[in-house]
N, C-alpha and C positions, 0 to 999 in steps of 0.2 A: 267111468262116470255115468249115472242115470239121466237119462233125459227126462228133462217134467214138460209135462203137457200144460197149456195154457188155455184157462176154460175163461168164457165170455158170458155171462149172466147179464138178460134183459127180462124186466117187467116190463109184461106187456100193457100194464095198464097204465104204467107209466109214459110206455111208448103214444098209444092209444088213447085208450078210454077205458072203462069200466062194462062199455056196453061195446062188443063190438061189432060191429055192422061194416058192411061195402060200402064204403064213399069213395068219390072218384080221390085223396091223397092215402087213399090208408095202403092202396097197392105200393106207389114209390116208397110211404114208411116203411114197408117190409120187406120191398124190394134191398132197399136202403141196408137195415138194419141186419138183412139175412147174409145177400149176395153182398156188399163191400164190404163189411167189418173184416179185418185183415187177423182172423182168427179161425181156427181147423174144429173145434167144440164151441158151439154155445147152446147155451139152457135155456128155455124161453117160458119164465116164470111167469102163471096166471091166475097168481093171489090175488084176491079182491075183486077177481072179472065177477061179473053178474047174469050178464047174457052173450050167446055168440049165434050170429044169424048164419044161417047154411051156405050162404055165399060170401062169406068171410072165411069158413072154415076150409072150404073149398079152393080159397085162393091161398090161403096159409099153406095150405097143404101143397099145393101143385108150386108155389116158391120153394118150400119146403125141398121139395123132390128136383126143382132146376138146381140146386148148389149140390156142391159135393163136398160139403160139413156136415160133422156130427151133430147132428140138433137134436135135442129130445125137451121133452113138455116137463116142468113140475107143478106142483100144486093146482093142478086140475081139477076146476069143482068135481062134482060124483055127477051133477045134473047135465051137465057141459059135453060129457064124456058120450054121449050116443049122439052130439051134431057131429063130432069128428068123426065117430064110426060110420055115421050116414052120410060123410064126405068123400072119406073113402072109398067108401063102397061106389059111388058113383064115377070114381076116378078110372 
């Protein structure tokens, strides 16, 4: 028998906002959202995001890195894509 893997799809803007920024609930939402959901994959859809501030990115990323699930990003604006890398890099 093959085993299937069970993936977890969240919008983040749904989770969130459209704009994301550091407010003191957006850490427990994604603490929330990363580290409980009782699933080994999820996908962390960011269609329709518009803005992401360096100190969002930065904590996304370092939750990101506390779990030991496969997370990966889709739909990633093209403009959005050098906060992460500059999150990164400062990590």
């Amino acid at each position: 028998m093959i085993g299937m893997s069970v993936l977890y799809v969240e919008y983040i803007k749904d989770l969130l906002t459209s704009t994301l920024t550091l407010r003191p609930d957006t850490i427990k939402v994604l603490e929330k959202t990363i580290l409980n959901i009782p699933f080994d994959e999820i996908v962390i859809d960011f269609s329709g995001v518009r803005s992401m501030s360096f100190e969002f990115a930065k904590e996304y990323l370092s939750i990101k890195n506390k779990s030991n699930k496969a997370i990966s990003e889709v739909n990633l604006p093209l403009d959005l894509r050098p906060m992460i890398d500059k999150a990164l890099e400062s990590m």
